[in-house]
LONURO-538924 format. One line per field, with one value per atom (N, C-alpha, C, CB): residue in three letters; atom name; x, y, z. Coordinates in pm, 1 decimal, m for minus. Atoms other than C-alpha are relative to their C-alpha. Glycine has a CB too. Layout:
# residues N
code: c(ala|...)
site: c(CA|...)
xx: c(X|...)
yy: c(Y|...)
zz: c(Z|...)
***
This chain:
# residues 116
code: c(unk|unk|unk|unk|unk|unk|unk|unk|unk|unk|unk|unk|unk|unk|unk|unk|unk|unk|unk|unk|unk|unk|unk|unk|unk|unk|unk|unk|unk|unk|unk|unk|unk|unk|unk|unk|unk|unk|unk|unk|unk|unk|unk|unk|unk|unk|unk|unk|unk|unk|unk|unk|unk|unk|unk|unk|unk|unk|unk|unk|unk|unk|unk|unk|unk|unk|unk|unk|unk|unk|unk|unk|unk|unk|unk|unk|unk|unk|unk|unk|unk|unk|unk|unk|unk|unk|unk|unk|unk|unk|unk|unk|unk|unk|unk|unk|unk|unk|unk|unk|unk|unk|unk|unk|unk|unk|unk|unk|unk|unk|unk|unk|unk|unk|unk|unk|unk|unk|unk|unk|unk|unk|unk|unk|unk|unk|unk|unk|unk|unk|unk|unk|unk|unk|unk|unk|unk|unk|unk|unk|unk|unk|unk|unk|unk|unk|unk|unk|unk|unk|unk|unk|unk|unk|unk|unk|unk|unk|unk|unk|unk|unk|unk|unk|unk|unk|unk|unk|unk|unk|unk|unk|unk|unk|unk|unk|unk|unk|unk|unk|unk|unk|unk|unk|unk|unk|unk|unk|unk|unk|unk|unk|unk|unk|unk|unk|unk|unk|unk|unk|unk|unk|unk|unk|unk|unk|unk|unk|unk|unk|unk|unk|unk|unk|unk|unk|unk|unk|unk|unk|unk|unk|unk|unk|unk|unk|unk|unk|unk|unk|unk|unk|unk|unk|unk|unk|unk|unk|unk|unk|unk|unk|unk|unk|unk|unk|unk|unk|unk|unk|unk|unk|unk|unk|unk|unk|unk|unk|unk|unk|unk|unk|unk|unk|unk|unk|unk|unk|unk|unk|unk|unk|unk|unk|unk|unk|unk|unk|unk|unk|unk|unk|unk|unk|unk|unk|unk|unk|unk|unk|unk|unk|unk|unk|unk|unk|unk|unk|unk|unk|unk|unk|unk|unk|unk|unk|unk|unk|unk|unk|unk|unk|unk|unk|unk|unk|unk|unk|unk|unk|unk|unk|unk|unk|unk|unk|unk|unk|unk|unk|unk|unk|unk|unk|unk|unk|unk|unk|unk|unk|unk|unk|unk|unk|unk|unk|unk|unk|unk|unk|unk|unk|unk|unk|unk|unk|unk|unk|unk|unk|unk|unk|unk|unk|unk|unk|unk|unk|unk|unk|unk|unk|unk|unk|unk|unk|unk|unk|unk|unk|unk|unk|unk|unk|unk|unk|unk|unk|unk|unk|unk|unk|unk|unk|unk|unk|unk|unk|unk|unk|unk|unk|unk|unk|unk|unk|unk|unk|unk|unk|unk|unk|unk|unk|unk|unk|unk|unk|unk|unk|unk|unk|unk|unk|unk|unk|unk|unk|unk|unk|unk|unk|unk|unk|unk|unk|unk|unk|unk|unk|unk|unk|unk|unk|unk|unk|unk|unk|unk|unk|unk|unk|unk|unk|unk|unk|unk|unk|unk|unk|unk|unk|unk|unk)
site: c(N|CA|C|CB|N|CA|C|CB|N|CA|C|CB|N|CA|C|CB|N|CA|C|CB|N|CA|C|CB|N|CA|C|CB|N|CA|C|CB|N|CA|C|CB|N|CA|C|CB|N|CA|C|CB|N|CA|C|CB|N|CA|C|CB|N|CA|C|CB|N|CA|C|CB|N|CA|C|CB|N|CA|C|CB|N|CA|C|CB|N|CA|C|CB|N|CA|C|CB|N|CA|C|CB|N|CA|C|CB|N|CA|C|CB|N|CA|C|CB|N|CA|C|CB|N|CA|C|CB|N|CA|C|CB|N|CA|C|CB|N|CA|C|CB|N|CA|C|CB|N|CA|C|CB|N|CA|C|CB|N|CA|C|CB|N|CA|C|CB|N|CA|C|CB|N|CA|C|CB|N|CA|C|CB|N|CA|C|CB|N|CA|C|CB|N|CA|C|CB|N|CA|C|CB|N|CA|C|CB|N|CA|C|CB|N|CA|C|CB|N|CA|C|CB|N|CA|C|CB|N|CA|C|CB|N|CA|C|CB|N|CA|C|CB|N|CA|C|CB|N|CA|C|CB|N|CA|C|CB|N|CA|C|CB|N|CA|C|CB|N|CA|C|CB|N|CA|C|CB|N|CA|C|CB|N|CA|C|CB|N|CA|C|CB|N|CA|C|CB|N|CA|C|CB|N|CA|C|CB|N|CA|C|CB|N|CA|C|CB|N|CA|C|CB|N|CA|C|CB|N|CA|C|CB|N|CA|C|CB|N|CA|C|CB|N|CA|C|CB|N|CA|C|CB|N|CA|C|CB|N|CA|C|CB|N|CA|C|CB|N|CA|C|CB|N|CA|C|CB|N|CA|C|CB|N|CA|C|CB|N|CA|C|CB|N|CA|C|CB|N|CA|C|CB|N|CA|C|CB|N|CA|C|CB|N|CA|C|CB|N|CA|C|CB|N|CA|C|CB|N|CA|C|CB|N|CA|C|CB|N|CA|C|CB|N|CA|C|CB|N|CA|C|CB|N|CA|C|CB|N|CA|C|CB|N|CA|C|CB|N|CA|C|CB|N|CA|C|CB|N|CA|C|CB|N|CA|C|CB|N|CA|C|CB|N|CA|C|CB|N|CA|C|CB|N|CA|C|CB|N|CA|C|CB|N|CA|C|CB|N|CA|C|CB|N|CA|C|CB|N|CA|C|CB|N|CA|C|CB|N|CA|C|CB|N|CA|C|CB|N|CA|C|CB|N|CA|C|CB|N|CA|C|CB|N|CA|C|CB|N|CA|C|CB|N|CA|C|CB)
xx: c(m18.2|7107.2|132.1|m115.2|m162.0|7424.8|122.5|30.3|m105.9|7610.6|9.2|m37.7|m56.6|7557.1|80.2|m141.2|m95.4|7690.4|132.2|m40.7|m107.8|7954.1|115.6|m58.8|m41.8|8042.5|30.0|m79.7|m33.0|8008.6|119.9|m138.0|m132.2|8265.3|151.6|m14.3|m143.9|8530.5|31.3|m13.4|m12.5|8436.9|116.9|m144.7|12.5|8485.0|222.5|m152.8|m126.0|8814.6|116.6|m12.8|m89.4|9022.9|20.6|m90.2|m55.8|8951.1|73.0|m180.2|m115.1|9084.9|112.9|m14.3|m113.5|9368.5|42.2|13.4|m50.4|9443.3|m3.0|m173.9|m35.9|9377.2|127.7|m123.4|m137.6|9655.9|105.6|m12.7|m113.4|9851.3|66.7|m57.2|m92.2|9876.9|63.8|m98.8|m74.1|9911.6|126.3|m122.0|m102.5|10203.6|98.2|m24.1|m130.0|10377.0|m21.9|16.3|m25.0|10322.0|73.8|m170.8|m52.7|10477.6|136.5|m76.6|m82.9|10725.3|101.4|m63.6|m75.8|10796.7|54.5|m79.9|m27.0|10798.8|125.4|m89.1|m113.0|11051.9|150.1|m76.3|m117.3|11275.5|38.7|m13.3|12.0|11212.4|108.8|m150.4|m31.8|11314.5|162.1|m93.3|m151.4|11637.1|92.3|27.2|m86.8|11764.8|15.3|m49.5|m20.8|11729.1|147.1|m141.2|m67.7|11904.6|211.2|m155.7|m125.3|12181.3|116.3|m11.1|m27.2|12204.4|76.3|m97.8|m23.3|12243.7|148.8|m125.9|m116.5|12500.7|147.2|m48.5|m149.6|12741.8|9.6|m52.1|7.3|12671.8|131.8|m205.5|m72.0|12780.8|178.3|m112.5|m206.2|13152.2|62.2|33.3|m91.9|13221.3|43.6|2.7|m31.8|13191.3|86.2|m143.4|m73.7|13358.6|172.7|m57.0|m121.7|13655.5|52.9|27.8|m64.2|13673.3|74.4|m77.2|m33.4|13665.9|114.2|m85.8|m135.4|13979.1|88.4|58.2|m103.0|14166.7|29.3|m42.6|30.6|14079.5|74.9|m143.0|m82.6|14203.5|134.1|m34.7|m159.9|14541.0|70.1|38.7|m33.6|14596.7|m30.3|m74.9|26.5|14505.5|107.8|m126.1|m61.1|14730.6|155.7|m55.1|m216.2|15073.2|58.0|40.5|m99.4|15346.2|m18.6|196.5|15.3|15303.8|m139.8|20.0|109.5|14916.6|38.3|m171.3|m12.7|14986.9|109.3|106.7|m101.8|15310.7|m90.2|139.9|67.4|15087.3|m151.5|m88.6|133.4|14783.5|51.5|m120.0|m47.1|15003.1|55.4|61.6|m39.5|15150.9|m85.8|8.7|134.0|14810.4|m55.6|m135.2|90.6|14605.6|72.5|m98.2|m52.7|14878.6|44.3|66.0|m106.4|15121.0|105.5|m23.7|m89.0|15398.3|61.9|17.8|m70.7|15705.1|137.0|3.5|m112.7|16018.4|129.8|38.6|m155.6|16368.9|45.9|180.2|m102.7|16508.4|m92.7|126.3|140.0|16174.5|m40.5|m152.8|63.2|15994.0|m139.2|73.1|105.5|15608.3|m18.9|m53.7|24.6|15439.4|m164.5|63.7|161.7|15130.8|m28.9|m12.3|62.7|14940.9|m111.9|m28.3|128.6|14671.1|m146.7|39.0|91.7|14304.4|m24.2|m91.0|26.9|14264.9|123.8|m48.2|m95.6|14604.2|m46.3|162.0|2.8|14525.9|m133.3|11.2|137.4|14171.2|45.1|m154.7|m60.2|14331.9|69.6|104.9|m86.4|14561.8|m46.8|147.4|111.5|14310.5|m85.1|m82.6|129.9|14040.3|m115.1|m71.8|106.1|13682.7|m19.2|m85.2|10.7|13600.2|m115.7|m14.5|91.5|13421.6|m111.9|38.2|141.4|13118.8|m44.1|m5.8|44.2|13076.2|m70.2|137.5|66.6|12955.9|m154.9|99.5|174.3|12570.3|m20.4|m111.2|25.5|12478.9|m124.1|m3.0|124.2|12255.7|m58.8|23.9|71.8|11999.2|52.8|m126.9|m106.8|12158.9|m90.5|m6.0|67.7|11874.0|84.4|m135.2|m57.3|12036.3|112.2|m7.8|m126.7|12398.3|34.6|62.5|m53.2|12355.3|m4.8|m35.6|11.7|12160.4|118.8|m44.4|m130.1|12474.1|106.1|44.9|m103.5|12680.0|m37.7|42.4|15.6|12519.1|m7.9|m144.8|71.1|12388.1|97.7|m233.2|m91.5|12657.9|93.0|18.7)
yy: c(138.3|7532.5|m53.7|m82.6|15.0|7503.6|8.3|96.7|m91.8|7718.3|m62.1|133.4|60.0|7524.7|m125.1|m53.9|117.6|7225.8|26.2|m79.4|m62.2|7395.4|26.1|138.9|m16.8|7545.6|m100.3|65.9|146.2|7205.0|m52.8|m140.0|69.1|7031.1|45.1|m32.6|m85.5|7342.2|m49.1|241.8|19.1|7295.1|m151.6|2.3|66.1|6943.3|m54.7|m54.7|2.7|6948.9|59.0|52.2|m101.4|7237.6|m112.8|171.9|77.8|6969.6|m157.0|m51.1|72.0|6691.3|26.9|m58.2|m44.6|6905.5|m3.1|97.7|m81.2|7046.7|m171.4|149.9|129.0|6654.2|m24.0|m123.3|72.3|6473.5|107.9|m13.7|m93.7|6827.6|m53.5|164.7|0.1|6779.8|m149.2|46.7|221.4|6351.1|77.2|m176.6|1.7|6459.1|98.5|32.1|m48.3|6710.8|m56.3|172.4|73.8|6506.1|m142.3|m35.2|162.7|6181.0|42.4|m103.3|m88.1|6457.8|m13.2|134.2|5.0|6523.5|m100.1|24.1|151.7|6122.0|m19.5|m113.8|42.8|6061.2|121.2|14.3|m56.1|6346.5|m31.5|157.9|28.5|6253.2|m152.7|7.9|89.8|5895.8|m22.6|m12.6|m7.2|6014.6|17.3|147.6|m5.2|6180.0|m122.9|91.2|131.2|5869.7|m76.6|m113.6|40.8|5695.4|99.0|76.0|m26.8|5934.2|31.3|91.8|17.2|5918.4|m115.1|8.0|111.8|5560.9|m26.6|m51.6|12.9|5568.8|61.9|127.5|m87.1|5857.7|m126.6|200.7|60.3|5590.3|m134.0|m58.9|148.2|5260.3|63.5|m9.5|m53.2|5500.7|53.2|156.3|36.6|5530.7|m77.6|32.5|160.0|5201.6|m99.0|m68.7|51.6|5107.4|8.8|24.8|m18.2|5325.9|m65.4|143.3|77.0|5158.0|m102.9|m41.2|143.9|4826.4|m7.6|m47.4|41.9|4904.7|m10.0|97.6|m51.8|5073.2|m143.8|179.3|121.2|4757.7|m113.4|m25.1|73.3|4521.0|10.3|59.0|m23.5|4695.1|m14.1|78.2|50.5|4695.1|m190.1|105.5|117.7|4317.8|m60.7|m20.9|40.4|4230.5|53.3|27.5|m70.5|4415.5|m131.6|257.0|116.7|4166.4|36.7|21.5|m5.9|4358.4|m72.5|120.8|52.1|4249.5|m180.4|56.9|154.5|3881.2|m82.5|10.5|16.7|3853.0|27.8|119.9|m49.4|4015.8|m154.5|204.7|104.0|3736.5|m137.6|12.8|96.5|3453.7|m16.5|m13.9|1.6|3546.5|m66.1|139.8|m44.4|3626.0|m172.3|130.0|102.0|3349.4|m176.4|57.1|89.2|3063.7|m14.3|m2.1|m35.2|3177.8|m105.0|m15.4|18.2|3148.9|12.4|26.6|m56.8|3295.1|10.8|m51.6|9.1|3429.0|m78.5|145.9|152.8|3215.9|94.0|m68.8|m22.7|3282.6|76.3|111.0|m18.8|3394.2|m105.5|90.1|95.4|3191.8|53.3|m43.3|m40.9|3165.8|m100.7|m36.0|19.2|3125.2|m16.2|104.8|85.3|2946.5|9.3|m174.4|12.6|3026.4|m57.2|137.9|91.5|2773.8|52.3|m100.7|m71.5|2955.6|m0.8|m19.7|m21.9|2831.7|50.2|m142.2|m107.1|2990.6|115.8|22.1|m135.6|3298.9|49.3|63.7|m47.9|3293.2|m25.4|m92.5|m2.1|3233.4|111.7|m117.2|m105.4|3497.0|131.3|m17.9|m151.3|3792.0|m20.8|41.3|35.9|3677.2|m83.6|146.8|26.3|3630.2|24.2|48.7|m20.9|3638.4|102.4|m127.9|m92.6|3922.5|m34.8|109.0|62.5|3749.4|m50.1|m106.0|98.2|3578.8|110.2|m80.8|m70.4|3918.6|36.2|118.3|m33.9|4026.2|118.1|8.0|m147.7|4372.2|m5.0|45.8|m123.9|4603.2|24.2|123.7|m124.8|4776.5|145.8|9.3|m162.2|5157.7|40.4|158.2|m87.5|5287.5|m24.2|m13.2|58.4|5045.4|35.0|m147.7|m54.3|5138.8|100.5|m28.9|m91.5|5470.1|44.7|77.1|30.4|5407.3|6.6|m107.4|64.7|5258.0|69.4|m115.0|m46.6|5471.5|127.8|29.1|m108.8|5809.7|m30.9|63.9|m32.0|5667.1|m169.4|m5.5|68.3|5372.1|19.6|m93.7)
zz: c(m35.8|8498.5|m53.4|m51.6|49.5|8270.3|78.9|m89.3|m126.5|8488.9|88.1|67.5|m159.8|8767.6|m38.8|124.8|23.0|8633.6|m29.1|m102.4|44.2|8466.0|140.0|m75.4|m132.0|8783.6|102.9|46.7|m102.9|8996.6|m70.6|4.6|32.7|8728.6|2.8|m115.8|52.4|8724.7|187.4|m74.2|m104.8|9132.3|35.4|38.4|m38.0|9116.3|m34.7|m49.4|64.3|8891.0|57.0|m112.5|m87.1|9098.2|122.8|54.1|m137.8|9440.8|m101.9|151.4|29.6|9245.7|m33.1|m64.3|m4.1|9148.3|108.4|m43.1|m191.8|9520.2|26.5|143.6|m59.9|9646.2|m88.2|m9.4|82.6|9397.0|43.5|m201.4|m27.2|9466.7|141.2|10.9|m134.1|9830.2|29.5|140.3|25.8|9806.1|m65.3|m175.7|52.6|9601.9|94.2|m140.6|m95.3|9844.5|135.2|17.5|m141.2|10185.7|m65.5|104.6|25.9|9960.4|m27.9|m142.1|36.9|9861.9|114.3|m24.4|m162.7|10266.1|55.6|105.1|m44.9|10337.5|m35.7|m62.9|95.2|10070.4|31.6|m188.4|m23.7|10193.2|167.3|m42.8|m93.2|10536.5|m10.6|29.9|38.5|10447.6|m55.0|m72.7|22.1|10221.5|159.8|m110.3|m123.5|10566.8|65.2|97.5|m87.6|10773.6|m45.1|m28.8|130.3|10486.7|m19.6|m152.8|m20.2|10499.8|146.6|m72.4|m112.9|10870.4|36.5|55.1|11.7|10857.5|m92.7|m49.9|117.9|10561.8|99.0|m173.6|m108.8|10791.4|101.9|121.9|m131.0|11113.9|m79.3|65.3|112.2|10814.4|m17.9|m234.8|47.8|10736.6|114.5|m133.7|m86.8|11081.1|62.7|47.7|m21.6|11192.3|m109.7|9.6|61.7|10860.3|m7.8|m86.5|4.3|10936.8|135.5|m23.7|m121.3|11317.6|m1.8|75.0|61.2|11151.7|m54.6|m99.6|67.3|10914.7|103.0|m107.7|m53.0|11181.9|135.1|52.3|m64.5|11398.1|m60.3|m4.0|137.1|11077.5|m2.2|m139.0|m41.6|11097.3|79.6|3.4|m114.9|11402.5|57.5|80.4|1.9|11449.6|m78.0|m42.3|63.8|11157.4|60.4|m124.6|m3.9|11283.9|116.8|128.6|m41.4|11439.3|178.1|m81.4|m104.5|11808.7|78.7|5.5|m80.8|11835.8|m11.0|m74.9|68.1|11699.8|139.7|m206.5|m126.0|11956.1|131.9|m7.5|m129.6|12239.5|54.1|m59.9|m17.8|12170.6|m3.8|m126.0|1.8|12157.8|114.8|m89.7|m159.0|12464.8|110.6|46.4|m83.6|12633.9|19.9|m112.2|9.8|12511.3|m29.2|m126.0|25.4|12416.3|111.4|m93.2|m70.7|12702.9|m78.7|169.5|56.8|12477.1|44.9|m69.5|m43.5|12570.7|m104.8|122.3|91.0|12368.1|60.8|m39.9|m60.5|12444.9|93.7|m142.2|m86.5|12749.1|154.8|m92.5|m152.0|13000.4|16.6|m13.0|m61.1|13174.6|26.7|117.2|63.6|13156.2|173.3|m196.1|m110.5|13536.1|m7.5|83.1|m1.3|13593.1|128.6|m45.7|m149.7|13904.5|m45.5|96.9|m19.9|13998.5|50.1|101.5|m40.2|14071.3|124.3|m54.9|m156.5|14407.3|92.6|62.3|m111.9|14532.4|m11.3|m23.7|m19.0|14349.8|81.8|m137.9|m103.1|14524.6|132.7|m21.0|m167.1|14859.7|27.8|41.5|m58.9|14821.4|m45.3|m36.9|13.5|14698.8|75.9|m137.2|m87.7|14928.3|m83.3|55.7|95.7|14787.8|m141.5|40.0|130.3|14463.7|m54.6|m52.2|m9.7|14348.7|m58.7|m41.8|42.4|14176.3|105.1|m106.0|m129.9|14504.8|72.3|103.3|m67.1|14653.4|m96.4|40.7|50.3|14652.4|m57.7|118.7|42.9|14466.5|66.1|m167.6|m17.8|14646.1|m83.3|30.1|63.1|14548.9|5.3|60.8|m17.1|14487.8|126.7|m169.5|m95.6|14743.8|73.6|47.9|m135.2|14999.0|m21.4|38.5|m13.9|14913.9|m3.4|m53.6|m52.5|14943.8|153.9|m69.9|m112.7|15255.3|124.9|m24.2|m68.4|15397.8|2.2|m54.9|5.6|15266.9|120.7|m155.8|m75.8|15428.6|199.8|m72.7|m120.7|15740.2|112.1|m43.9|m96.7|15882.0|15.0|m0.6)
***
C-alpha cells in the first residue's frame, strides 16, 4: 500500500516536471518567435530610416530649394520670364480632361479591346 502511494507521488511529481518543462519550452518558442518579428521590424525601421536621411539631404541642397520655388512659387531667376496659362485655355487646347472620362470595368475593356 506504501508503494502505491509512493509510486503515485514519484508519478505525480515527474508530470508536474514534464508539464512546467514543456510550458517553459513552447514560452521559450513564443519568445523566440516574437524576438524575430522584432528584428524584422527593426531591419524594415533602418531602411526607412536610411530613405528618410537620404530624402533630408536631398531636400536641404540649394538645387531642390531653387527647383520648389520655381515649381510651387513660380519664381524665376533675373532675366526669364515666368508664363501663366489660364486652365480653361489649357483645357481647350488638350481636349477633355481626363477625370472627366468613365473607367470601365477591365472585363469590359478588354471586351472592347479584343472584339471592336
Amino acid at each position: 500500500m506504501i508503494k502505491k502511494i509512493i509510486y503515485g507521488l514519484i508519478i505525480l511529481v515527474v508530470l508536474i516536471i514534464a508539464f512546467n518543462l514543456i510550458k517553459q519550452i513552447i514560452e521559450a518558442t513564443k519568445s523566440g518567435e516574437r524576438l524575430s518579428l522584432a528584428a524584422d521590424e527593426v531591419y524594415q525601421l533602418e531602411i526607412k530610416n536610411k530613405s528618410l536621411k537620404k530624402k533630408l539631404i536631398r531636400i536641404q541642397s540649394p538645387e531642390f530649394i531653387e527647383e520648389e520655388i520655381r515649381n510651387k512659387l513660380g519664381f524665376a531667376k533675373k532675366g526669364e520670364t515666368v508664363v501663366v496659362i489660364p486652365d480653361e485655355k489649357l483645357k481647350s487646347v488638350l481636349g477633355a480632361s481626363s477625370s472627366a472620362q468613365i473607367r470601365l470595368p477591365n472585363w469590359l475593356g478588354w471586351l472592347r479591346v479584343f472584339f471592336q
